[in-house]
Residue frames as a rotation matrix with the C-alpha (Angstrom) as fourth column:
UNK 1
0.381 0.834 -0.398 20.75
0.643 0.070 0.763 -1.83
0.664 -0.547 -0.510 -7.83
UNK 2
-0.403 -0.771 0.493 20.68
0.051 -0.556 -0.829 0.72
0.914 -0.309 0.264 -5.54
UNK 3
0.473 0.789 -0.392 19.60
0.300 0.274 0.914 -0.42
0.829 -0.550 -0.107 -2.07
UNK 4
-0.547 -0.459 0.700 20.06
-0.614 -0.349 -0.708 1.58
0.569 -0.817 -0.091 1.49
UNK 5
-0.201 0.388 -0.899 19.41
0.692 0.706 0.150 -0.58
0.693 -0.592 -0.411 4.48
UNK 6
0.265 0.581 0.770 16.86
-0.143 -0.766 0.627 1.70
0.953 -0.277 -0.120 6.53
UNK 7
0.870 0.004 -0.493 18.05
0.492 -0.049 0.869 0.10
-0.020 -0.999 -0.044 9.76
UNK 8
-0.190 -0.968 -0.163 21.61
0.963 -0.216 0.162 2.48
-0.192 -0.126 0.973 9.08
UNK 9
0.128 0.182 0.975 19.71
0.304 -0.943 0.136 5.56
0.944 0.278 -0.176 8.96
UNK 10
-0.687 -0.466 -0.557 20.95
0.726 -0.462 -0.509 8.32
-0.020 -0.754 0.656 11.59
UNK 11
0.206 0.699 -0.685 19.16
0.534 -0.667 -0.520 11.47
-0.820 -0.258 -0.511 12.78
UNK 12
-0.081 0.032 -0.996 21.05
-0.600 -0.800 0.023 13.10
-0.796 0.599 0.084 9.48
UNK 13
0.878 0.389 -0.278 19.87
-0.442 0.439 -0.782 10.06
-0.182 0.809 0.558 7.16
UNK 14
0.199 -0.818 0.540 21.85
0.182 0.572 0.800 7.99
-0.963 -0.061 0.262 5.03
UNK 15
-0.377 -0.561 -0.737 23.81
-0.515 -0.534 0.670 8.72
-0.770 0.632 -0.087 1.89
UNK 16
0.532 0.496 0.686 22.59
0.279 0.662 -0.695 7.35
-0.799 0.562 0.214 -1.44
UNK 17
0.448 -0.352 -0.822 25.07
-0.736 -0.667 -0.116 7.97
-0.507 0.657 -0.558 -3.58
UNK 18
-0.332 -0.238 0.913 26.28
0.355 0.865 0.355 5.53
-0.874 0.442 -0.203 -6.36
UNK 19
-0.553 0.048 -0.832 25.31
-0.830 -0.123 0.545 4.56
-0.076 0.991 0.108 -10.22
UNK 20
0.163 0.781 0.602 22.84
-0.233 0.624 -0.746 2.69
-0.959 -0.019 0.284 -11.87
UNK 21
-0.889 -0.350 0.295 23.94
0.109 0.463 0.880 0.33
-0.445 0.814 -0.373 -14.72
UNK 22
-0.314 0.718 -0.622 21.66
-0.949 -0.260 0.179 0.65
-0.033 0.646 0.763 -17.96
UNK 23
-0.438 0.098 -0.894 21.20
-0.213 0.955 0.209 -2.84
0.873 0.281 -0.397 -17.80
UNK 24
-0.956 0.199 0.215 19.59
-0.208 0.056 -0.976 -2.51
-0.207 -0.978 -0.012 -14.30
UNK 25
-0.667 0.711 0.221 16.48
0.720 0.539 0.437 -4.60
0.192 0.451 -0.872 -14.45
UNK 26
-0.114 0.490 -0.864 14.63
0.332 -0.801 -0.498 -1.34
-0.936 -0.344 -0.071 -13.08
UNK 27
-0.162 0.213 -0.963 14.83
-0.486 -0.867 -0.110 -0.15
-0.859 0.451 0.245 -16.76
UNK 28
-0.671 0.017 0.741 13.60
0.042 0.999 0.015 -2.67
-0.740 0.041 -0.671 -18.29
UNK 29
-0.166 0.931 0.324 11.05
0.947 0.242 -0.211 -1.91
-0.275 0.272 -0.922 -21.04
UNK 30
0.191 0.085 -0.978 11.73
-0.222 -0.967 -0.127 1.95
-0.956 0.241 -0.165 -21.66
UNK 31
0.932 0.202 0.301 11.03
0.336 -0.173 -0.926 3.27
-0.135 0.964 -0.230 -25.00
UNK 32
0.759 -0.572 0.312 13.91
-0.332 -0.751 -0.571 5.40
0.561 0.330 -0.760 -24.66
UNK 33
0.823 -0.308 -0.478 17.06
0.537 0.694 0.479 3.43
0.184 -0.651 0.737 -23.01
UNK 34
0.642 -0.754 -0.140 20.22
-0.405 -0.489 0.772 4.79
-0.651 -0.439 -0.620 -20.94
UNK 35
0.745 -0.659 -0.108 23.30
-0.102 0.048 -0.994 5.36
0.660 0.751 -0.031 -22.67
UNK 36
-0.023 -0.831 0.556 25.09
-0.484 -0.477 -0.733 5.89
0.875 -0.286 -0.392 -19.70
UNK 37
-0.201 0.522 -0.829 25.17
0.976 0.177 -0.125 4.37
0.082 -0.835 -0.545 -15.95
UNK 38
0.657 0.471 0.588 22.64
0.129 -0.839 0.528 7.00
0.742 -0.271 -0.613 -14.09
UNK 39
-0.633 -0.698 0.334 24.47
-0.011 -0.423 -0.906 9.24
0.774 -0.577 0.260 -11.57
UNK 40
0.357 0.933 0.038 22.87
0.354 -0.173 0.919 9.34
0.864 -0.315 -0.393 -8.44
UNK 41
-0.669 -0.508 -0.542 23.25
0.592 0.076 -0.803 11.20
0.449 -0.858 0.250 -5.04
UNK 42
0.175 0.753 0.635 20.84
-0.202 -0.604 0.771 11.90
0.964 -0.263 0.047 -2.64
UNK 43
-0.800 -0.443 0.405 19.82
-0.472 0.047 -0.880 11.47
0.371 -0.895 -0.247 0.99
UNK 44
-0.385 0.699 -0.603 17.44
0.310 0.713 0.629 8.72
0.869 0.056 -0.491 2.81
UNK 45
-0.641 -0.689 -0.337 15.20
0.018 0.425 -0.905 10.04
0.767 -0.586 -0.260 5.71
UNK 46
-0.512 0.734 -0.445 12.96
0.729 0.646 0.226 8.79
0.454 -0.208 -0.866 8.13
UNK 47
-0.427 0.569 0.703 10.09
0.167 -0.714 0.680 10.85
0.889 0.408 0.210 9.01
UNK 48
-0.814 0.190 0.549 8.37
-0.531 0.141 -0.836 11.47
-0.236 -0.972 -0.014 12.14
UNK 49
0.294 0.915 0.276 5.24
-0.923 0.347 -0.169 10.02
-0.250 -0.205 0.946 10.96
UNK 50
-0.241 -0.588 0.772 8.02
-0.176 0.809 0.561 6.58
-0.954 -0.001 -0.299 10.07
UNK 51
0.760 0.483 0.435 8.03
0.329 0.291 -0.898 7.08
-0.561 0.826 0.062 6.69
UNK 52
0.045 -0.988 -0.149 10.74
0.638 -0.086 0.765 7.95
-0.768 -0.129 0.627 4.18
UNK 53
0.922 0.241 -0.303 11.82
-0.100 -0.607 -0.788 10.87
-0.374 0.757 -0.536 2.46
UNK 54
-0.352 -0.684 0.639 14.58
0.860 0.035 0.510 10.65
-0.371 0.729 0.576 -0.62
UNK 55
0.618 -0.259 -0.743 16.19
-0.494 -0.863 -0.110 14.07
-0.612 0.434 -0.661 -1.51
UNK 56
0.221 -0.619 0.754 17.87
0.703 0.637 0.316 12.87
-0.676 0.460 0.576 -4.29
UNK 57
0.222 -0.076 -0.972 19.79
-0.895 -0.412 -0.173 14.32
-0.388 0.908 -0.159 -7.90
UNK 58
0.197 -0.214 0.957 20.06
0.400 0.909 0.121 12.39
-0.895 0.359 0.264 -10.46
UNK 59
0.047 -0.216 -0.975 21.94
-0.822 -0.562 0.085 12.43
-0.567 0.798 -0.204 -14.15
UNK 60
-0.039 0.117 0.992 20.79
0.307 0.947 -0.099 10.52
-0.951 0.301 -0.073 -17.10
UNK 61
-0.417 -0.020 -0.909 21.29
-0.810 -0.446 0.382 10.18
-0.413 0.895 0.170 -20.52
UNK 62
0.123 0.764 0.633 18.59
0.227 0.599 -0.767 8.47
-0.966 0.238 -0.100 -22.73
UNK 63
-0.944 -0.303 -0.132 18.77
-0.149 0.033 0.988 7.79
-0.295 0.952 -0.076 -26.18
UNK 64
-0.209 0.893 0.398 16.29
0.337 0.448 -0.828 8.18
-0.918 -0.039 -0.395 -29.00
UNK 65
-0.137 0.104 0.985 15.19
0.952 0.290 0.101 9.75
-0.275 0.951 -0.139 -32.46
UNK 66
-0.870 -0.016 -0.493 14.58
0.080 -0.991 -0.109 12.66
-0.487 -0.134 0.863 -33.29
UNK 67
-0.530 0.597 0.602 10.85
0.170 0.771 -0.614 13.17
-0.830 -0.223 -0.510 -34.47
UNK 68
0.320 0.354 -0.879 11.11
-0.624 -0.620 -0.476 15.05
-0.713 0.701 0.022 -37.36
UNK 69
0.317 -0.598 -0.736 14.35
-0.934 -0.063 -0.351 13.56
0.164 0.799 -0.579 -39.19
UNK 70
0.944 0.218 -0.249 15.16
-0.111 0.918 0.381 10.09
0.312 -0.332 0.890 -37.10
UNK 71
0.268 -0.856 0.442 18.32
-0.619 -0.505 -0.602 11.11
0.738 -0.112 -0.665 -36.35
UNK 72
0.146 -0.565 -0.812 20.06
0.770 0.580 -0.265 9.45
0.621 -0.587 0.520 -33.39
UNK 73
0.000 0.096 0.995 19.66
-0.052 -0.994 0.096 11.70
0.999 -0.052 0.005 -30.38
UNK 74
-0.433 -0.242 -0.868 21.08
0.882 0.087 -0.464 11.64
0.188 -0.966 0.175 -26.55
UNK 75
0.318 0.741 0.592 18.97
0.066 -0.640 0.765 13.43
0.946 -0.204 -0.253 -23.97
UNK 76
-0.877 -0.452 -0.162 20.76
0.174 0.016 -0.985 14.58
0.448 -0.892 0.064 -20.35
UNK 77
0.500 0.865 0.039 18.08
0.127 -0.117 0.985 14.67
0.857 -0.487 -0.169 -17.76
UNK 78
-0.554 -0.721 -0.416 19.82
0.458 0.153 -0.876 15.99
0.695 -0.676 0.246 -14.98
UNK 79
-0.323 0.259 0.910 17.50
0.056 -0.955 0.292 17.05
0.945 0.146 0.294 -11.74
UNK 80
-0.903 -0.428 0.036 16.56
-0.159 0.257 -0.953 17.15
0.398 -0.867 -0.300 -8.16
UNK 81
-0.119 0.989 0.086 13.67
-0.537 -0.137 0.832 16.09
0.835 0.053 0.548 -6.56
UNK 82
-0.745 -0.131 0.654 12.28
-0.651 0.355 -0.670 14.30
-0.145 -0.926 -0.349 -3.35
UNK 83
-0.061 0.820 -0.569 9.87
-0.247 0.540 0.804 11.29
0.967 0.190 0.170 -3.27
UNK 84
0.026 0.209 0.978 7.98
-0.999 -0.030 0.032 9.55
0.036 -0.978 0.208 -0.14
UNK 85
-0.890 -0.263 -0.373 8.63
-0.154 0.943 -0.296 5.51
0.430 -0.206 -0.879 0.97
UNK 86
-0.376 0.483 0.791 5.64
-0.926 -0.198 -0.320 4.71
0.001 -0.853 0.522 2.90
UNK 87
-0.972 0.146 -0.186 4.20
0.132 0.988 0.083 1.66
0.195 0.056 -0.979 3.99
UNK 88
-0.456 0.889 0.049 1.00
-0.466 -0.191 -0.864 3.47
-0.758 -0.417 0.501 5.12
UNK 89
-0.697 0.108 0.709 -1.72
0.687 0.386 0.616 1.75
-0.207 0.916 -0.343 3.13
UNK 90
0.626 0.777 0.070 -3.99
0.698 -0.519 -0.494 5.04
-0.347 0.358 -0.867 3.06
UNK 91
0.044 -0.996 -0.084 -0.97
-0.149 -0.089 0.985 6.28
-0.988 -0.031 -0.152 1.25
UNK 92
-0.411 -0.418 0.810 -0.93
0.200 0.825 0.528 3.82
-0.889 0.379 -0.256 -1.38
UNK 93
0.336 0.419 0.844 -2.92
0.908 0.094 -0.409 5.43
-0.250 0.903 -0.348 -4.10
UNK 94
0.588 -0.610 -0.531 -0.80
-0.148 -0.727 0.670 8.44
-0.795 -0.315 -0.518 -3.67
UNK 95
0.811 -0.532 0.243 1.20
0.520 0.465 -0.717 8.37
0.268 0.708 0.654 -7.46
UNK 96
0.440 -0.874 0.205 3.83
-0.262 -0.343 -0.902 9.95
0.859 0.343 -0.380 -5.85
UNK 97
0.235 -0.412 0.880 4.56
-0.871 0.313 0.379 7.83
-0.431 -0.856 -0.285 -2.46
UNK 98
-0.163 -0.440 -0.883 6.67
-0.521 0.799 -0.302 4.51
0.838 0.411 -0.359 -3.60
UNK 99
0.882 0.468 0.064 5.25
-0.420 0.716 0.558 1.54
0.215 -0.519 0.827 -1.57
UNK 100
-0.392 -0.906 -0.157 7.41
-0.647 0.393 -0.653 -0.38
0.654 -0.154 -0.741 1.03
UNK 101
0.365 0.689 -0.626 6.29
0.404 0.488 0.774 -3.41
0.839 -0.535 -0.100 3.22
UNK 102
0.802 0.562 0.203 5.37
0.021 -0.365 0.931 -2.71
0.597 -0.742 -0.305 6.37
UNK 103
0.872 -0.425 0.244 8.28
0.047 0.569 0.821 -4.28
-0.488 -0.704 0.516 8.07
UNK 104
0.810 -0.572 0.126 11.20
0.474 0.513 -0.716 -3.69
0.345 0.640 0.686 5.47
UNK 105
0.594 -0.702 -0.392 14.50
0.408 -0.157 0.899 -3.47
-0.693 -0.695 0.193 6.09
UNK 106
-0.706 -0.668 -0.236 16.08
0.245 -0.544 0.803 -2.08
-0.664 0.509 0.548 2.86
UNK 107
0.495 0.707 -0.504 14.66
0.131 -0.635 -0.761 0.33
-0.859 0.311 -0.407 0.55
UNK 108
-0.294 -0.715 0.635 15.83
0.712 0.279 0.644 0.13
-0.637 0.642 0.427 -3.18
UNK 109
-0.423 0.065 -0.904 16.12
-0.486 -0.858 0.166 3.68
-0.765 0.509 0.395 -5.14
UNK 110
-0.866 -0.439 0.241 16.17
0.255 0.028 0.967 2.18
-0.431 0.898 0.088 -8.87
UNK 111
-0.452 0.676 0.582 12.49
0.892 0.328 0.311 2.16
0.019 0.660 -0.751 -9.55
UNK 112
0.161 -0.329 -0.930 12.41
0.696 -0.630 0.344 5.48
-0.700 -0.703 0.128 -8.24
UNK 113
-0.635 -0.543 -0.549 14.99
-0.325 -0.457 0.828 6.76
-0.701 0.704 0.114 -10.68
UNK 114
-0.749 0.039 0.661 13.22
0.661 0.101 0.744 5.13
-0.037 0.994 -0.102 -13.27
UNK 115
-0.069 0.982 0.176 10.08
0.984 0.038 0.174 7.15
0.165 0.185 -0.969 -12.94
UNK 116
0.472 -0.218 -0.854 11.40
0.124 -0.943 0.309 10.43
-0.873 -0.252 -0.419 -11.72
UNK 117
-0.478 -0.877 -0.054 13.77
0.227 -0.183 0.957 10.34
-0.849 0.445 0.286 -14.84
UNK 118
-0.669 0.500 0.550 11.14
0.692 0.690 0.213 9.40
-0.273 0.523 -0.808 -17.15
UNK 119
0.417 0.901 -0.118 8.84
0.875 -0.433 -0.217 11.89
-0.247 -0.013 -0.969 -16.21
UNK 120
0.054 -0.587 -0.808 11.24
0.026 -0.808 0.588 14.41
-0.998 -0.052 -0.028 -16.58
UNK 121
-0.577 -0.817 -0.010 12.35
0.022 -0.028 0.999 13.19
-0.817 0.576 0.034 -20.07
UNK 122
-0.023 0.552 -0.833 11.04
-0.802 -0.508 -0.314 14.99
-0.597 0.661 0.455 -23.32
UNK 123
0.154 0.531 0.833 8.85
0.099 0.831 -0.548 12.61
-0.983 0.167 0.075 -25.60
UNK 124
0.911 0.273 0.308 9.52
0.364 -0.188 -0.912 14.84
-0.192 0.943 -0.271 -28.25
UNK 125
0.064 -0.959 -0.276 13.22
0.441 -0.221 0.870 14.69
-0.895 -0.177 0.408 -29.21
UNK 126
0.953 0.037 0.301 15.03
0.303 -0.174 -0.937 16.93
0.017 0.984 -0.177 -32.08
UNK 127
0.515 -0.792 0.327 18.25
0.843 0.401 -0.357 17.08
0.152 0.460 0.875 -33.55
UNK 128
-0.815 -0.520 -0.255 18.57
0.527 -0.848 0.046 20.49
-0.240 -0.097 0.966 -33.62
UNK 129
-0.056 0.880 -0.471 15.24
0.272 -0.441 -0.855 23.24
-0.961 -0.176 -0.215 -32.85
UNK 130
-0.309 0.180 -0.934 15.62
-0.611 -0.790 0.051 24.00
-0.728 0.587 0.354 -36.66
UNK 131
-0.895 -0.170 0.413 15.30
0.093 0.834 0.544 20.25
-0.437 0.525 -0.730 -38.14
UNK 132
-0.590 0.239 -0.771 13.40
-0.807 -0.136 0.575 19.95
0.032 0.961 0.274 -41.77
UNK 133
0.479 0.651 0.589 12.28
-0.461 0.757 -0.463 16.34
-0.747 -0.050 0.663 -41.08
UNK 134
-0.748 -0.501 0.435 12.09
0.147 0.514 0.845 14.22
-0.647 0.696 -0.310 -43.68
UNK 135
-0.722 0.388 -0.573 10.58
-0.661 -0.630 0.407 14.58
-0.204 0.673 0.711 -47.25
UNK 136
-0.195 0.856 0.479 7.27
-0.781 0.160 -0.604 13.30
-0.593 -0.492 0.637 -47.44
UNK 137
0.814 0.458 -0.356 7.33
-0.564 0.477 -0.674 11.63
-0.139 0.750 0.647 -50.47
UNK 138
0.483 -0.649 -0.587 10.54
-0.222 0.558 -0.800 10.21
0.847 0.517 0.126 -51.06
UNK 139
0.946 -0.263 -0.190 12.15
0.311 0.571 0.760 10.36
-0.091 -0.778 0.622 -47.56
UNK 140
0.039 -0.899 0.436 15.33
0.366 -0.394 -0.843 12.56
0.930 0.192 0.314 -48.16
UNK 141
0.222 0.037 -0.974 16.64
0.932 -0.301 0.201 14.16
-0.286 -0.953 -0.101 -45.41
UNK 142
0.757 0.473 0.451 15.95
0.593 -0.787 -0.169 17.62
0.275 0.396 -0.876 -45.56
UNK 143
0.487 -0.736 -0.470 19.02
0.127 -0.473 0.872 18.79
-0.864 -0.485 -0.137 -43.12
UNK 144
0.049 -0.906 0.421 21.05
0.551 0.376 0.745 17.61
-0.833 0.196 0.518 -45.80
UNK 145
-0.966 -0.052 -0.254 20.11
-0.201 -0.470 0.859 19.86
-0.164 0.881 0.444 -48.70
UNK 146
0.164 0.986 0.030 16.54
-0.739 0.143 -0.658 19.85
-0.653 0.086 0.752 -50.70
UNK 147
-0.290 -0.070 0.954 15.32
0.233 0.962 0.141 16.65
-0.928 0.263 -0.263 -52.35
UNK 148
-0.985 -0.169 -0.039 15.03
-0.039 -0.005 0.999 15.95
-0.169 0.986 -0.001 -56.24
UNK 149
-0.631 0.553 0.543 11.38
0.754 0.601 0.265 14.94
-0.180 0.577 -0.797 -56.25
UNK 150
-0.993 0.117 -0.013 9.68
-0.101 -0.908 -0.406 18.21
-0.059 -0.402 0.914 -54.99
UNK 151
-0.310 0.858 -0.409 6.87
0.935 0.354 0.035 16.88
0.175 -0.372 -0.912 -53.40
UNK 152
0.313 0.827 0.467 3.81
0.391 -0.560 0.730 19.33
0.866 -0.047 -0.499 -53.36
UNK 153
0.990 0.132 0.041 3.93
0.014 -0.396 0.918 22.02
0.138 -0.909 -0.394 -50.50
UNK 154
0.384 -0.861 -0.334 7.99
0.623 -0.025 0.782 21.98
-0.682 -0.508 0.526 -50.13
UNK 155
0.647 -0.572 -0.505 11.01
-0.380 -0.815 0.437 24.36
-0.662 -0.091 -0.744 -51.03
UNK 156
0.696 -0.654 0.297 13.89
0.717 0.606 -0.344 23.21
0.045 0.452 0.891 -53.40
């Protein structure tokens, strides 16, 4: 968890720097899960209109398949961005302001990261921009050489 208590913000904000275990209940349920803890550093700060902005970077690596060949495949998302805290509720339908009650006193990045990372991160992994796949009929991997059965419509 990464949580900044809002009542230690200064006129130059407060640091957010730290790591987010893969096992952080914030990523809970992803298709595609961290290999790594996420990197984070950013800055927390309050607005004039008493809302909060997060300049943040973050670096993540996500694991998944590749969608040709099934490969095993690690994705780095590494990038900067800013989101808004707000408690305003005309605000609240805003998909890019993260809800905070009204009255809180800490303000917890992780779900954040999960959704800023997320969006960033490419649904459509591949081994390598030249990958064959696999053979339709039998299921060889193509990388590895052509397949004995020579299914219709392929190369040998």
């Amino acid at each position: 968890m990464l949580s900044i208590d809002v009542r230690q913000i200064g006129s130059a904000g407060v640091a957010t720097d730290g790591t987010l275990d893969p096992a952080d209940p914030a990523f809970d349920g992803l298709l595609a899960p961290f290999m790594a803890p996420v990197e984070v550093a950013g800055t927390l700060r309050l607005t004039e209109g008493g809302d909060y902005l997060w300049r943040a970077h973050v670096r993540a690596t996500l694991g998944g398949e590749c969608r040709r060949c099934l490969a095993p495949v690690e994705q780095v998302v590494e990038d900067d961005f800013d989101v808004i805290f707000s408690a305003d509720p005309d605000l609240q339908e805003d998909p890019s302001v993260y809800p905070v009650p009204a009255h809180a006193t800490s303000i917890d990045v992780a779900w954040a990261v999960r959704e800023e990372v997320t969006l960033r991160a490419s649904a459509f992994l591949l081994c390598q921009d030249a990958c064959q796949g696999l053979c339709p009929q039998c299921g060889a991997d193509l990388n590895a050489g052509p397949c004995r059965c020579a299914a219709p419509g392929l190369t040998n």
